[in-house]
C-alpha positions as CSV (number, residue, x, y, z in Angstrom):
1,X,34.5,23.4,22.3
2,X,31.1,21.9,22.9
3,X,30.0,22.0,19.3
4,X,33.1,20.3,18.2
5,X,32.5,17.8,20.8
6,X,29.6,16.9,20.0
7,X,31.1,15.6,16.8
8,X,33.4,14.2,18.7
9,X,36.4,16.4,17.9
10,X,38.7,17.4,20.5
11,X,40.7,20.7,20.5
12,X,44.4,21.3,21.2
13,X,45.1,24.9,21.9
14,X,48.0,25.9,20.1
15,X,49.8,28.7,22.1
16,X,52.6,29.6,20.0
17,X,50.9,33.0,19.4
18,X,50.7,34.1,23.1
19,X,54.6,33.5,23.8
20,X,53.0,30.0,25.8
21,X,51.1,32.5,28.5
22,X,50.2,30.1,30.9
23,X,47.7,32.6,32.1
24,X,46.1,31.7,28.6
25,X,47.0,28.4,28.8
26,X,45.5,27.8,32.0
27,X,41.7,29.4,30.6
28,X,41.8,27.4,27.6
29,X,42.1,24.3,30.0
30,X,39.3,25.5,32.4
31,X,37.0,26.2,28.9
32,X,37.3,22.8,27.9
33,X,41.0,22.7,25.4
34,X,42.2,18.6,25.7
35,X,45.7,19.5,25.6
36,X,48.1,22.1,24.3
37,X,50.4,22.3,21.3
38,X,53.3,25.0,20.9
39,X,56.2,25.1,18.2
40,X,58.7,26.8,20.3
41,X,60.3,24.5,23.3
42,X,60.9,27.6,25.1
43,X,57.4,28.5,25.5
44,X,56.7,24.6,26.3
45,X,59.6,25.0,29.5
46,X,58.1,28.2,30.4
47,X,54.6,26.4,30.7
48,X,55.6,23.9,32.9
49,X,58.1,25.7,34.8
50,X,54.6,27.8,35.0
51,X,52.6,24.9,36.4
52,X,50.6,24.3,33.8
53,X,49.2,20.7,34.1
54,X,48.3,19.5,30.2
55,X,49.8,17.1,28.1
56,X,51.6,18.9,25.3
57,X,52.8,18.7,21.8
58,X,55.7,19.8,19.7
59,X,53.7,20.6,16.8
60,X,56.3,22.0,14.5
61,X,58.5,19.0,13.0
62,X,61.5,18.9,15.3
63,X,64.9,19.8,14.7
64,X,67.9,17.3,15.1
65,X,69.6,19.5,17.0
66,X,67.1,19.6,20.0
67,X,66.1,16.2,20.1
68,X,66.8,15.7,23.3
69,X,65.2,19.1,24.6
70,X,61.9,17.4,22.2
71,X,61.8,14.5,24.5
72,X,62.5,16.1,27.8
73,X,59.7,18.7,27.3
74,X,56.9,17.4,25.2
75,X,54.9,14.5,25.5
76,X,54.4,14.3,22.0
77,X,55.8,15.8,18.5
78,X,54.4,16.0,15.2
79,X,57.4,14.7,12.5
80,X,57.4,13.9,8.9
81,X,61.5,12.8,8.6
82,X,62.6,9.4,9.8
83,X,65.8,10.1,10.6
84,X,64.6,12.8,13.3
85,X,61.9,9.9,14.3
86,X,65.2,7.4,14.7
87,X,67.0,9.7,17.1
88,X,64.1,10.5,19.1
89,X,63.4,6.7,19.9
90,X,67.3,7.3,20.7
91,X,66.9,10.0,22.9
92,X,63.7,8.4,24.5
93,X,65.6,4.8,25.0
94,X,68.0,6.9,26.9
95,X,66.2,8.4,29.5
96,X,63.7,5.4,29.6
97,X,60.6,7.2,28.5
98,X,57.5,6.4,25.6
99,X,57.6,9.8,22.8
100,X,54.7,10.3,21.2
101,X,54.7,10.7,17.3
102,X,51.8,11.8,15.0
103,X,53.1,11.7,11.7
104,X,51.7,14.7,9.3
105,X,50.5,14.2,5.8
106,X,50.7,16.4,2.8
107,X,47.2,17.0,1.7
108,X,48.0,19.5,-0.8
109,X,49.3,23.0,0.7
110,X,53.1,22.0,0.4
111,X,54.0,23.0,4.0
112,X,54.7,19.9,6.5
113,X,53.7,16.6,5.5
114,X,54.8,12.8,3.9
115,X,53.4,12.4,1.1
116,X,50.7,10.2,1.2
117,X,52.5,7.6,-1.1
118,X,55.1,7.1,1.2
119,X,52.7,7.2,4.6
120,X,52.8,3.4,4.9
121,X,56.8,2.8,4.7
122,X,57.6,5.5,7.4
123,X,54.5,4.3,9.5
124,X,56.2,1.0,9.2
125,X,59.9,2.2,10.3
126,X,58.0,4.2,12.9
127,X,56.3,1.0,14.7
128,X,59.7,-0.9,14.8
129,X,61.7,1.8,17.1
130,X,61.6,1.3,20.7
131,X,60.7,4.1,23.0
132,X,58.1,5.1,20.9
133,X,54.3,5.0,20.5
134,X,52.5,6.0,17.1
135,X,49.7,8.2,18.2
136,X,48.2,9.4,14.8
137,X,48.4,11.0,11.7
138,X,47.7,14.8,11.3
139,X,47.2,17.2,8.4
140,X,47.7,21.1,7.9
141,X,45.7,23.2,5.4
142,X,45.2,26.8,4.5
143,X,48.6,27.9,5.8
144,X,51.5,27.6,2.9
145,X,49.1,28.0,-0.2
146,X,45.4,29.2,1.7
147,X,44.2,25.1,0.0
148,X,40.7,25.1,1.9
149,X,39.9,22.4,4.3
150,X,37.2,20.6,2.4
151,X,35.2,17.5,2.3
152,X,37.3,15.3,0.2
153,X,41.1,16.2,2.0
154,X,39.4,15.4,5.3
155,X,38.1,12.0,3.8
156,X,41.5,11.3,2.5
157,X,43.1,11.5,5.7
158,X,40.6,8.9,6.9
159,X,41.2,6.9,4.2
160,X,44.7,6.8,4.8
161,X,44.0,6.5,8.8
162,X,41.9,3.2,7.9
163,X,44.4,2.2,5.3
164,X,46.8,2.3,8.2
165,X,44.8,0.4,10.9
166,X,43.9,-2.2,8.7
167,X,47.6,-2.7,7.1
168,X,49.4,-2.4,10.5
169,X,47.0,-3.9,13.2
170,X,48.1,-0.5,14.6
171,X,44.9,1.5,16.0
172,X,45.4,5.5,15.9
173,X,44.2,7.1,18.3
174,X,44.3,10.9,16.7
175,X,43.9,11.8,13.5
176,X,44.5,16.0,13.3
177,X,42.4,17.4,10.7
178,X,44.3,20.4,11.2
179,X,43.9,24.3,12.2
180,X,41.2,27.3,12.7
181,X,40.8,27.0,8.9
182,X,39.0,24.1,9.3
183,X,35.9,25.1,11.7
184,X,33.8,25.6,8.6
185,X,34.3,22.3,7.5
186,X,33.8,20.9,11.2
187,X,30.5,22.6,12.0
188,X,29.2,22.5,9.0
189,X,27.3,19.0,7.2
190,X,29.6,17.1,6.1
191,X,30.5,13.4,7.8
192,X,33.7,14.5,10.1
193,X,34.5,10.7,9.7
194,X,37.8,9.7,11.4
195,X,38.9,13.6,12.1
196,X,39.0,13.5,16.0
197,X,41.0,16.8,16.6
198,X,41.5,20.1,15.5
199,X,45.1,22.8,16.3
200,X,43.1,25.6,17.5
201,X,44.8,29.0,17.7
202,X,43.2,32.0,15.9
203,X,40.0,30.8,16.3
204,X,40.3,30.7,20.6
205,X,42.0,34.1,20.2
206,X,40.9,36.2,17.8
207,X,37.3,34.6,17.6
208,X,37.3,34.2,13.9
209,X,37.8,31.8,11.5
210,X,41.2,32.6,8.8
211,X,39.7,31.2,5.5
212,X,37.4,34.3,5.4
213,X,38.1,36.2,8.4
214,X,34.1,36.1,9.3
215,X,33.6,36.1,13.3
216,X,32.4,32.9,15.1
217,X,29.3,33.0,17.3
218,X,29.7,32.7,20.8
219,X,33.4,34.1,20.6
220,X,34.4,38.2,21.1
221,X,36.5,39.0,18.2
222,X,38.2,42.0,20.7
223,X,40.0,40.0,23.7
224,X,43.0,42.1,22.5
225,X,44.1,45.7,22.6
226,X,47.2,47.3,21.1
227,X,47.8,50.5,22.4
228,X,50.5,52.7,21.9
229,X,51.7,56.0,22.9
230,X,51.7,59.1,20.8
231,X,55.0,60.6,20.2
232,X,54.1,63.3,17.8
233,X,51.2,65.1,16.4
234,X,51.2,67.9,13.7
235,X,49.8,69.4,11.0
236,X,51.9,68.2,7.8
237,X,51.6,68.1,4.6
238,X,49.9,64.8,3.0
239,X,52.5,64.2,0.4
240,X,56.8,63.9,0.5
241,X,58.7,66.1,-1.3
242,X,62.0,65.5,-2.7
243,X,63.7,62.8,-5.1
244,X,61.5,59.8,-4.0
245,X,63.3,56.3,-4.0
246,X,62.0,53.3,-1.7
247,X,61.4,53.6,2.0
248,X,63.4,51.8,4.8
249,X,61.4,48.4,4.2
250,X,61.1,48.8,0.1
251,X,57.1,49.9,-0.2
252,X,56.3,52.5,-2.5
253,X,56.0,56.1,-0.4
254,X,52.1,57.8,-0.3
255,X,52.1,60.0,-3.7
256,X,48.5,61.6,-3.4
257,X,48.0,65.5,-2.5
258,X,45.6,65.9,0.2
259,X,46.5,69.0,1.6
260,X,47.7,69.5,4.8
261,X,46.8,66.5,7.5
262,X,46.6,65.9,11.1
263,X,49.9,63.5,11.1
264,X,50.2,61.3,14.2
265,X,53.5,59.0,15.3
266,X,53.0,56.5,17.8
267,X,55.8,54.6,18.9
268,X,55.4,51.4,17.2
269,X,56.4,49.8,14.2
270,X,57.7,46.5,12.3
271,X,60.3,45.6,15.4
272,X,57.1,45.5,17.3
273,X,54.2,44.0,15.2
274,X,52.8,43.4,11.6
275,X,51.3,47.7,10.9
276,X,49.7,45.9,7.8
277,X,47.5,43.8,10.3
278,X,46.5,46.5,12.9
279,X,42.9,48.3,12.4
280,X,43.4,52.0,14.0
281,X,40.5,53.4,15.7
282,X,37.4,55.1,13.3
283,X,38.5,58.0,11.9
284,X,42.5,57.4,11.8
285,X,43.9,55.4,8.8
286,X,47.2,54.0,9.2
287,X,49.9,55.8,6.3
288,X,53.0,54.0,6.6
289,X,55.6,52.5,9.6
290,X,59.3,52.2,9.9
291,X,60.9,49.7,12.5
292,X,59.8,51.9,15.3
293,X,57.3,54.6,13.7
294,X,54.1,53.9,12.9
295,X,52.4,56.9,11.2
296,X,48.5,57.8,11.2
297,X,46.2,60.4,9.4
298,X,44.1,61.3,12.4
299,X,41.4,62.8,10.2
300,X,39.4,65.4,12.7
301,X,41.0,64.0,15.2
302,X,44.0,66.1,17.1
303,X,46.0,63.9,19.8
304,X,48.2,65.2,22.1
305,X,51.5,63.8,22.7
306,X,51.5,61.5,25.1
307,X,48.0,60.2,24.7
308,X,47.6,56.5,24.0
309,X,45.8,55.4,20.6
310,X,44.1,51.7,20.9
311,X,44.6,49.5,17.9
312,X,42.4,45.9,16.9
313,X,45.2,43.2,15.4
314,X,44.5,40.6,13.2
315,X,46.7,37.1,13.4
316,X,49.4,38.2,11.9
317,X,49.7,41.8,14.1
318,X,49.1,39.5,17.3
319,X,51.4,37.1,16.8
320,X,54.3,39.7,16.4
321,X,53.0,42.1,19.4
322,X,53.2,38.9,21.7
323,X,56.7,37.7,20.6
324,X,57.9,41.0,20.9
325,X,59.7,42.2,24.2
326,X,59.3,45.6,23.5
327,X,55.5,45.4,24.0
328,X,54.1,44.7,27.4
329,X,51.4,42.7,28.1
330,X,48.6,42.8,30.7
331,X,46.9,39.7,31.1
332,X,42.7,40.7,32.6
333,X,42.6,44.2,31.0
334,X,44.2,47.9,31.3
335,X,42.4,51.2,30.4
336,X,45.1,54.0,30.1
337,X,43.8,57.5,31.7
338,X,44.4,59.1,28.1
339,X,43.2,56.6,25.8
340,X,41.8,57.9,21.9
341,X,39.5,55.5,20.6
């Protein structure tokens, strides 16, 4: 957070990965985080219900159908359709309160966004509904089609901030260059020029940055530990036998002969988390997973049933683990008696 501040960038944690732990929440705050973002309303109620004292943001366009739940928890949601901006200043008229909108622009990854040719008209529908207050415009890259963050979409979205300011008379207050994909374009040389916030999420978590998965200095890359039980463990042989057709989720099964292998079930699997984004320990390579199976090659390893078998996750594997009620969480750390590393 200080290096971005010192190019005057602030940071919204985005929580939406940690189910809104307030826990979380409240150390992001402590460490510096500006304010917090979320695209679930549920894990924006359990915040506050939690206590958690931080303005917050809807930062996943909002859906007509909770626009008064938008207004009654968040202080401020990221839109890109009129008509949902209409019947928030509705909703917001109602209950005599100022919503905060930041409109998003497509810069090029064709997920959220107005395209830029149409920013001005919906910037000028926006300024003439009561109840609301235009704080700024946002972007989001690298998500939908991996388009880098890069010099020239971040000057764009000045541009069109400018373009705004000087069209309007309106000043913006935030412009939201967008995600942890853009930390190498923030602390690197180029001019951040009107870019004055960043959606932070993997990066605060994970301690890496997503365009190339390369760590961050300063940040541990291990704050979190998937473990799981083992539920079998047998010698078996390394290859199915039978007519072969697809497995439960359609992937082609393991054909290669190894011989006979240590062959280790833990109980985990997709209902629990993404298997394709854990890293097993050294040694064990992860051979396939049903929705509750998640099978290993333990190499010269030999666990015993019942011992516990820690796992690394990527973005994708953490987001899943923490959404998923099957998995518990412990928030300050937990080292099981039998634990195979």
């Amino acid at each position: 957070m200080g290096r971005l501040a010192e190019r005057g960038i602030s940071v919204t944690g985005v929580t939406k990965a940690t189910l809104g732990s307030p826990e979380i929440a409240a150390t992001w705050l402590q460490a510096g985080v500006h304010d917090l973002g979320d695209s679930r309303l549920p894990n924006i109620e359990g915040m506050r219900r939690a206590g958690v004292e931080a303005p917050m943001s809807l930062i996943r366009s909002p859906m007509l159908s909770q626009i008064e739940e938008v207004v009654a928890l968040a202080d401020v949601s990221f839109n890109t359709e009129l008509e949902v901006i209409q019947q928030l200043s509705i909703a917001a008229g109602e209950v005599d309160q100022i919503h905060g909108i930041v409109l998003m622009v497509e810069l090029g990854d064709l997920r959220e966004g107005i395209l830029p040719r149409d920013l001005h008209h919906i910037v000028g529908e926006t300024l003439r509904l009561p109840s609301l207050a235009l704080l700024g415009i946002g972007a989001n890259l690298a998500c939908q089609s991996g388009v880098e963050p890069s010099p020239h979409n971040m000057t764009v979205l000045s541009s069109l901030a400018n373009s705004i300011e000087a069209t309007f008379g309106q000043p913006l207050g935030l412009v939201s260059g967008g995600n942890s994909a853009n930390l190498d374009w923030a602390l690197g040389e180029s001019d951040s020029g009107r870019i004055n916030n960043l959606r932070l999420g993997e990066a605060l978590l994970l301690g890496c940055e997503p365009l190339h998965r390369r760590p961050i200095s300063g940040l541990y890359t291990d704050a979190f530990t998937l473990i799981a039980e083992v539920i079998e463990s047998k010698l078996k042989p390394s290859r199915p036998w039978g007519t072969i057709a697809q497995t439960a989720f359609g992937d082609r099964p393991r054909e290669q002969d190894r011989g006979d292998i240590v062959q280790v079930i833990v109980a985990l699997g997709h209902q629990d988390t993404d298997p394709g984004g854990l890293d097993p320990p050294p040694g064990f390579s992860i051979l396939g997973a049903s929705s509750d199976h998640l099978i290993l090659d333990a190499g010269q390893h030999q666990p015993l049933v019942g011992e516990e078998i820690s796992f690394q996750l990527n973005y994708s594997a953490l987001l899943r683990a923490m959404t998923s009620p099957f998995i518990e969480k412990f928030i300050g750390g937990r080292m099981p008696a039998q634990q195979v590393h």
